[in-house]
MISE-607222 format. One line per 3 residues: their letters; for each residue x, y, z of N, C-alpha, C. Coordinates in pm, whole numbers, plus 50000, padded with zeros to 5 digits. Atoms other than C-alpha are relative to their C-alpha. Layout:
A = X,Y,Z,X,Y,Z,X,Y,Z ~ ...
***
This chain:
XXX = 49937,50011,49871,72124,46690,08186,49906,50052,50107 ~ 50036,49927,49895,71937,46714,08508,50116,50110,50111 ~ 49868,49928,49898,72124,46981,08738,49913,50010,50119
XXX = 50051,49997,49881,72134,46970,09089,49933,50107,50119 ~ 50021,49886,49931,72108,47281,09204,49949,50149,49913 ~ 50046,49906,50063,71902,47575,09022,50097,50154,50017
XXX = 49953,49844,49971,72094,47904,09210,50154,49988,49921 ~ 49849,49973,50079,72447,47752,09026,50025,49990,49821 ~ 49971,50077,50178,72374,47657,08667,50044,50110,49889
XXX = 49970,49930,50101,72504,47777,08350,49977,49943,49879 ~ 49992,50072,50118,72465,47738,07996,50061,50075,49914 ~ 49913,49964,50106,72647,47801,07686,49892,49987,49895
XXX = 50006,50037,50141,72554,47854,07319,50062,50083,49880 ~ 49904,50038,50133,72738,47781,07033,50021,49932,49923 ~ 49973,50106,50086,72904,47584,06819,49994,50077,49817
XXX = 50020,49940,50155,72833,47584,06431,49847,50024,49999 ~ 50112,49991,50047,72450,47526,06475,49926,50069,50124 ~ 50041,49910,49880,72417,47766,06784,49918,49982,50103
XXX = 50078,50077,49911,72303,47520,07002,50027,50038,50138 ~ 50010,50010,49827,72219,47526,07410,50059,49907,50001 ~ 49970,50114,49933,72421,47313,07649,50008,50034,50138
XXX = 50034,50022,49827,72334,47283,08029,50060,49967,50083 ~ 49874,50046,49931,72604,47247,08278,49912,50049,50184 ~ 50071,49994,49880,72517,47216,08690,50080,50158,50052
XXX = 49941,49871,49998,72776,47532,08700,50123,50029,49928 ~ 49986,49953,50112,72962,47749,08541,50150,49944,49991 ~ 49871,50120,50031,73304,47503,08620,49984,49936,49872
XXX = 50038,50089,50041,73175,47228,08472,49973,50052,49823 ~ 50020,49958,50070,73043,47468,08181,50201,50036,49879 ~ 49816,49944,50043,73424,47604,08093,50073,49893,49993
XXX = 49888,50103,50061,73626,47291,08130,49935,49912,49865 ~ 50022,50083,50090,73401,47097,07860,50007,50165,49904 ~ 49976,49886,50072,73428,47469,07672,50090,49971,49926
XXX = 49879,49991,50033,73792,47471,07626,50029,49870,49939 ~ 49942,50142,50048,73783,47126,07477,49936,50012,49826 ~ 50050,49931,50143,73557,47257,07137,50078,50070,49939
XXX = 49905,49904,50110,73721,47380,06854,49938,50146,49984 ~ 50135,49904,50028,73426,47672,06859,50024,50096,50107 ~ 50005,49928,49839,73558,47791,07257,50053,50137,50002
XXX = 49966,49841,50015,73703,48142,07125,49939,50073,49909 ~ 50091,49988,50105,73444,48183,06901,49931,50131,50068 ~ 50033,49925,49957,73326,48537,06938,49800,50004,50079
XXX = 50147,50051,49975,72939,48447,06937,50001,49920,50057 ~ 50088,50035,49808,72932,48247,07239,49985,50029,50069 ~ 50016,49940,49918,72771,48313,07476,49990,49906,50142
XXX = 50067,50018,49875,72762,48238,07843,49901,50051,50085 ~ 50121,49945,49941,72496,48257,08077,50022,49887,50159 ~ 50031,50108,49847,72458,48169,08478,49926,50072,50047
XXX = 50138,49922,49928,72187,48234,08734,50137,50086,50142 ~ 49962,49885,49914,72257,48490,08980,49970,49889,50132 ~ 50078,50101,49948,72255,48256,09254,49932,50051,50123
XXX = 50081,49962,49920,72108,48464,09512,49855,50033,49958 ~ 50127,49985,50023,71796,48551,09310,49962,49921,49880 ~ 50063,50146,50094,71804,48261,09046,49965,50066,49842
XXX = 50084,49848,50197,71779,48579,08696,50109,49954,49960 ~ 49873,50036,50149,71997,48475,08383,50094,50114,50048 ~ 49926,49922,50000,72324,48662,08385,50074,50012,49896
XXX = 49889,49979,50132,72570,48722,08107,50110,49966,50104 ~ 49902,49996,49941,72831,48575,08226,50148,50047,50050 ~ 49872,49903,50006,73129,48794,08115,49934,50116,50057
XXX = 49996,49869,49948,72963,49086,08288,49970,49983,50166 ~ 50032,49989,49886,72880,48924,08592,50113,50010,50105 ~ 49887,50051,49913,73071,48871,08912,49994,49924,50107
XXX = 49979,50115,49896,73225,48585,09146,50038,49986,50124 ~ 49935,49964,49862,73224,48522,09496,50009,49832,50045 ~ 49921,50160,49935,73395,48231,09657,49933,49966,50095
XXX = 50056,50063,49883,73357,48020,09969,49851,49918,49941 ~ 50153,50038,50001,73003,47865,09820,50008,49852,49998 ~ 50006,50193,50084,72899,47478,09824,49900,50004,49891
XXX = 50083,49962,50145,72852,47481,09454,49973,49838,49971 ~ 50038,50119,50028,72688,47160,09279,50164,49886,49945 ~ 49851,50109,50008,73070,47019,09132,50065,50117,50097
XXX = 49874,49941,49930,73286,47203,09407,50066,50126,49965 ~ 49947,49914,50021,73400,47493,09243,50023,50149,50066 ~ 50005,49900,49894,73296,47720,09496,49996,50141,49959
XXX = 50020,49867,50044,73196,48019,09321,49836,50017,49942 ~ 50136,49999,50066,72835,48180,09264,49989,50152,49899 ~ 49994,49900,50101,72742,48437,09027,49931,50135,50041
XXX = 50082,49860,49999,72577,48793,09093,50005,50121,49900 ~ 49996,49909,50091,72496,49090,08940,50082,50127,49975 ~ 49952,49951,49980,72680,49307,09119,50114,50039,50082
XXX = 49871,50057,49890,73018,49346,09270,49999,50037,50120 ~ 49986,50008,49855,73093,49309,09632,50102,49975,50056 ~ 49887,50010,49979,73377,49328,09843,50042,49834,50015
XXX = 49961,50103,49973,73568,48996,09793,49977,49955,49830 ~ 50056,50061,50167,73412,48945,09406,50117,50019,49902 ~ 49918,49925,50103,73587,48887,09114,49943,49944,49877
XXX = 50029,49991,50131,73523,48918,08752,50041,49873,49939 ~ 50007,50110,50116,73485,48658,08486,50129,49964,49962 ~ 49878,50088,50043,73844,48647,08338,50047,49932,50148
XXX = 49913,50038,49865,73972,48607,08704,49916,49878,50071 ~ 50055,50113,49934,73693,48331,08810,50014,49884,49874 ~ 50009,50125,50132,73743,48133,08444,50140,49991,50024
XXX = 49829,50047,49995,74154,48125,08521,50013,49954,50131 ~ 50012,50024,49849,74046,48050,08878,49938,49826,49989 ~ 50052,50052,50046,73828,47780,08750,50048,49804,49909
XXX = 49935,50030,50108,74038,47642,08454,50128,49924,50101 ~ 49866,50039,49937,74360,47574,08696,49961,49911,50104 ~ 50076,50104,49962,74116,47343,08866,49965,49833,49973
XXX = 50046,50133,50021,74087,46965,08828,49918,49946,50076 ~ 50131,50045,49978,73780,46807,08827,49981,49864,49957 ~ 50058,50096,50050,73633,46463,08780,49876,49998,49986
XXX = 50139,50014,49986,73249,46498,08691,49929,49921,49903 ~ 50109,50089,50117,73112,46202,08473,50103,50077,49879 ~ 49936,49948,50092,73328,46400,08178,49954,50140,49943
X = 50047,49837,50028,73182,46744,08205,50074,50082,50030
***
C-alpha cells in the first residue's frame, strides 16, 4: 500500500505468521483489525508515527488529539505525550470504531 501521508500511518503485526500490514492511519488500521480472527490476540502489536515528529509509537501507550486532516478522515494524530484535549488509545479506538468509513475496503 502506498500511504498518503507519512505524519499519520500505522501498522500492525500479527496474525499466525507475525506479519506487517500498512494502513494510511491508525482508523483504517483498526476497522480492517476487528475483522481478523487474530484482533485480541495478545501479541499484536500496534504502531503509529508521532505525527508531529514522524518516530514509531506504540500505539497503546501513545496519545490522541483530534481536529487533524488525517489521510481517511478520522481526525486524530498520534503523540508521545499527553496534552490538554488528548486522549488515550482505548478512548481514540472506541472513538474510531463507532465510525463509518468507506476506503477501497480498509
Amino acid at each position: 500500500m502506498v500511504v498518503s501521508d507519512r505524519n499519520f500511518t500505522a501498522q500492525l503485526r500479527g496474525g499466525p505468521d507475525h506479519k506487517i500490514f500498512k494502513f494510511d492511519d491508525l482508523g483504517c488500521a483498526l476497522h480492517w483489525l476487528k475483522k481478523q480472527t487474530w484482533a485480541e490476540d495478545k501479541k499484536t502489536e500496534i504502531w503509529v508515527t508521532d505525527y508531529q515528529t514522524g518516530e514509531w509509537l506504540d500505539a497503546y501507550k501513545a496519545f490522541y488529539v483530534g481536529g487533524l486532516t488525517t489521510p481517511m478522515d478520522y481526525d486524530l494524530g498520534a503523540i508521545a505525550k499527553a496534552v490538554e484535549g488528548a486522549i488515550d488509545f482505548s478512548k481514540a479506538k472506541a472513538q474510531i470504531l463507532a465510525t463509518q468509513h468507506s476506503h477501497g475496503g480498509h
